[in-house]
C-alpha positions, -999 to +999 in steps of 0.1 A: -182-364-530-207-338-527-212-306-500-240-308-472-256-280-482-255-253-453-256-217-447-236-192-423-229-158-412-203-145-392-202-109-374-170-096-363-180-059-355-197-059-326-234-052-330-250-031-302-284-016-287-295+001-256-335-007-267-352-029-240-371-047-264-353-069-287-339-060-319-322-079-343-282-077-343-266-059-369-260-086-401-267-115-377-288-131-402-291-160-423-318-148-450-352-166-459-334-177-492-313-201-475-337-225-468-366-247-486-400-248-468-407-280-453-368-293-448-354-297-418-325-279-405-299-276-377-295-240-360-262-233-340-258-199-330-231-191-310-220-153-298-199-134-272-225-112-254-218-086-227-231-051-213-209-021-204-224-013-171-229-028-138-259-042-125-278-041-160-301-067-173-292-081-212-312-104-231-301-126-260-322-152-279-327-162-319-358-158-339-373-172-370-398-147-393-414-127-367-415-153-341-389-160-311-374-194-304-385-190-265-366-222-256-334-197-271-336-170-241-309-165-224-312-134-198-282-124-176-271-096-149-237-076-157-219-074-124-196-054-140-190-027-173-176-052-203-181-085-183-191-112-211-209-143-210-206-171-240-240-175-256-245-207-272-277-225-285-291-253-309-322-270-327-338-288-353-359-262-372-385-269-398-379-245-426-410-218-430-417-199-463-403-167-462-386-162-427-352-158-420-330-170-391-317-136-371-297-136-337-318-104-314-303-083-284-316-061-255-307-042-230-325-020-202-330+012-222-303+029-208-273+014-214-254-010-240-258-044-249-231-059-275-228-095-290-194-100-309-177-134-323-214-140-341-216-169-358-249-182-369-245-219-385-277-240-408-271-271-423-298-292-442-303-324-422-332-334-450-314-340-482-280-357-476-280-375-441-303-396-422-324-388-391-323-415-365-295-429-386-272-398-392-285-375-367-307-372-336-327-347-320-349-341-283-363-315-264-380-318-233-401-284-231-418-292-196-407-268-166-389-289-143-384-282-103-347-288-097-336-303-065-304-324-052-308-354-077-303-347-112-334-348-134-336-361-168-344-340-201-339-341-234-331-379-241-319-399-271-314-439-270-301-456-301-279-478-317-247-470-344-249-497-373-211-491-372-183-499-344-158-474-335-174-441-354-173-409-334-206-390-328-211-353-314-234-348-286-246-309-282-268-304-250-284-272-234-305-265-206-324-234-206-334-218-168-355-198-147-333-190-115-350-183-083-316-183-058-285-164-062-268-188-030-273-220-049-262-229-085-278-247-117-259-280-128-263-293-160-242-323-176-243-349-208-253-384-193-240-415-208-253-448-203-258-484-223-228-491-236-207-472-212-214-451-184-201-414-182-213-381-167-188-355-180-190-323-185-206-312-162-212-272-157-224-248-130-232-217-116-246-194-093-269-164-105-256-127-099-299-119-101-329-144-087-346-125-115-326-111-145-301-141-149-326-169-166-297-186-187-286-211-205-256-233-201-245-256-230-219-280-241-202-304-263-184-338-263-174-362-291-178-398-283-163-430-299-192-456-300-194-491-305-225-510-324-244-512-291-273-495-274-262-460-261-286-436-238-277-399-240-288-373-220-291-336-205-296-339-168-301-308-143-296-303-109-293-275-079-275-275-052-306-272-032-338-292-033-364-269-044-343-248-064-346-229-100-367-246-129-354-259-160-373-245-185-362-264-215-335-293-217-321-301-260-298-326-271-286-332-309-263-360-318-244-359-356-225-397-366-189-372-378-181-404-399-210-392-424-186-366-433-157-374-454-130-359-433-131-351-394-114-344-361-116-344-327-099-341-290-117-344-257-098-347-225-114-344-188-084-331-167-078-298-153-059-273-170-038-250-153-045-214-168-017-188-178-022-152-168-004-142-199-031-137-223-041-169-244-009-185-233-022-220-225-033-243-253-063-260-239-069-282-269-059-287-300-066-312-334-052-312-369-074-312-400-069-325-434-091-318-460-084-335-498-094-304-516-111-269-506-141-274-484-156-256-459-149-264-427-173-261-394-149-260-362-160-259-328-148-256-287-161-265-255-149-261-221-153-253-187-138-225-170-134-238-130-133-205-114-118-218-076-124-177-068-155-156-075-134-127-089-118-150-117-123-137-152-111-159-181-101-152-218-102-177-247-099-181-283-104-204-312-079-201-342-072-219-372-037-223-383-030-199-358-052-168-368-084-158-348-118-177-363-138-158-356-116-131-367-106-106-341-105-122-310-070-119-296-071-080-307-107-077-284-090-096-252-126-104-244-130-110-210-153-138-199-173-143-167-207-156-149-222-165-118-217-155-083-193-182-065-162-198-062-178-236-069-190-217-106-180-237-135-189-222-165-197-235-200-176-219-231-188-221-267-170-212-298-176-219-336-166-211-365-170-220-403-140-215-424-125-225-460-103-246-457-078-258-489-063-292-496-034-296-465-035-297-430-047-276-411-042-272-370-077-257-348-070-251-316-085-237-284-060-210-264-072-196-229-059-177-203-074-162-166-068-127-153-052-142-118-039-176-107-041-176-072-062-201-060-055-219-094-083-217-117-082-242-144-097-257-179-116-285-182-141-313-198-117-288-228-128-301-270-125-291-300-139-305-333-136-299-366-153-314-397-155-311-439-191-305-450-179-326-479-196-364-473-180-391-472-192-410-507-211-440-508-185-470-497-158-450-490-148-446-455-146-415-436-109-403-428-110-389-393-078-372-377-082-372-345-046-363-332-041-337-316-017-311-323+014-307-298-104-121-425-105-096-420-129-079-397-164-072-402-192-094-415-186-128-435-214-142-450-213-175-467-239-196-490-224-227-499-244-251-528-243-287-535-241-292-568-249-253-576-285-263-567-289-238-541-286-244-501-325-267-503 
């Protein structure tokens, strides 16, 4: 067996700014030696962002050398000091000499913009694993109108040369909001095979201006050796309503890697008011020797009440990854209605030694009444050992019934460097 090779950072001290241009978050960076020009390489970037003031703008987006992913943007209105919003993006980037991968803030000029929980994930889809085999990738960078009836973007059709393998679907849609009485939709389409249309997300923006966002999500899926159509599709709640600016979708075949696992389930979870109290997912890991380990949540928080505010937290074997979650009691909220149901994120990529290990996803809500809930709620978790030539992946898909600061990894296949 042999290591993808793959880079990450992690930032557990909140970085901060008040400048109203961006500027790059304290250590959120994977450096220009990480990568080999001309290879190809998946970005996740994943963050907890908030402001400490009401009514002020904050802007969050990644950048590579000097130059901005655009399609990253994400640009949100604080309706209140500490509220939080889960930042969460993804592409295919062709390495460039000499430029870096760095996660930027701003603010308004006045007061504070933080990100926290940072996590900034590469992984070299050139060398090891196979695109249009392995791993698929779309965009769909054409501004589309939004109405009533959903509207395709980014869109991937193939067919798995194995039965029964499980494949992760990441989609985003990026937005330009124009209404804060009617809400973006934005869900991972199924069809072929099997039809599905879960998750689904929403919401409503606090600002027809400051609040251009983006709402992403994940789902594993267990396919069979026949076509399958995957897409992002957007809607509004209005015809004639905001503009999807950019639409993504990456798929990854988990049996390529020599141990996985993975839980999905669609129903509603009632949430706790006691602080993480409610396990909303959960899977158990088992790695045959030390490996790192990428780990990852999705969910969505169904609000039922405007005022609703929602905690959450990934651990592994019960401790905080990222570390310092449960002791920050972030509070999460977005959007500016009762219907709001809004996408969660969370990664994080940990060492893991030779046992099992559990992941899980805990939540919580700051009031029941009118019975806010989890749902669409999973959790993934997979070695970035490969699975060797003939020998089967082991998935585990059961579920289960650091210190802070910054942790920066570089991890080499073969001690020939992350290229």
């Amino acid at each position: 067996m042999a290591a993808i090779a793959h880079a990450s950072t992690t930032v557990t001290t909140p970085a901060t700014t008040i400048s109203a241009t961006y500027v790059t978050a304290s250590g959120a960076s994977i450096a220009s030696g990480s990568f080999t020009t001309g290879k190809k390489y998946l970005l996740c970037v994943m963050a907890a962002v908030a402001g400490n003031a009401a009514a002020m703008a904050v802007g969050v987006r990644v950048q590579h050398g000097t130059t901005a992913f655009a399609e990253s943007e994400s640009l949100a209105r604080i309706s209140g000091a500490g509220e939080t919003f889960s930042y969460a993006w993804f592409t295919v980037w062709t390495a460039v000499a000499g430029e870096a991968i760095d996660l930027q803030l701003k603010s308004d000029g006045t007061n504070t913009c933080s990100a926290d929980h940072i996590v900034l994930l590469a992984v070299n889809l050139s060398d090891d694993v196979t695109e249009n085999t392995d791993w698929f990738f779309a965009e769909r960078a054409t501004d589309d109108a939004l109405g009533v009836a959903f509207t395709d973007g980014a869109s991937v059709t193939f067919t798995p040369g194995t039965a029964s393998q499980d494949w992760l679907v990441l989609a985003y849609g990026q937005y330009d909001s124009t209404s804060t009485a009617q809400s973006h939709i934005s869900r991972i389409d199924r069809s072929g095979e099997a039809t599905s249309s879960l998750p689904e997300c929403r919401y409503e923006p606090e600002s027809a201006v400051d609040d251009n966002g983006i709402m992403s999500q994940a789902r594993v899926f267990t396919l069979g050796a026949a076509s399958n159509t995957f897409k992002e599709q957007s809607a509004a709640t209005l015809a004639a309503t905001h503009t999807r600016l950019h639409s993504g979708l990456f798929i990854l075949r988990l049996h390529r890697f020599f141990v996985h696992a993975n839980a999905y389930t669609e129903a509603d979870e009632a949430l706790s008011a006691t602080n993480y109290a409610t396990l909303l997912q959960s899977v158990a890991i088992n790695p045959t020797l030390t490996t790192d380990v990428w780990a990852g949540a999705s969910w969505g928080f169904d609000k039922q009440a405007n005022a609703r505010e929602a905690k959450f937290r990934l651990q592994v074997d019960d401790v905080d990854s990222p570390a310092g979650q449960t002791a920050d009691a972030t509070v999460y909220d977005r959007g500016n209605d009762a219907t709001d149901e809004l996408p969660f994120m969370i990664q994080t990529v940990a060492s893991l030694g030779a046992s099992t290990h559990a992941v899980d996803l805990d939540a919580s809500v700051d009031n029941v009444t009118s019975a806010p809930a989890g749902q669409y709620r999973s959790v993934w978790a997979v070695t970035m050992e490969l699975a060797a030539a003939g020998v089967a992946a082991k998935p585990h898909p059961m579920p289960r019934g650091q210190e802070r600061g910054q942790d920066r990894r570089l991890y080499t296949r073969a001690g020939a460097g992350v290229g």
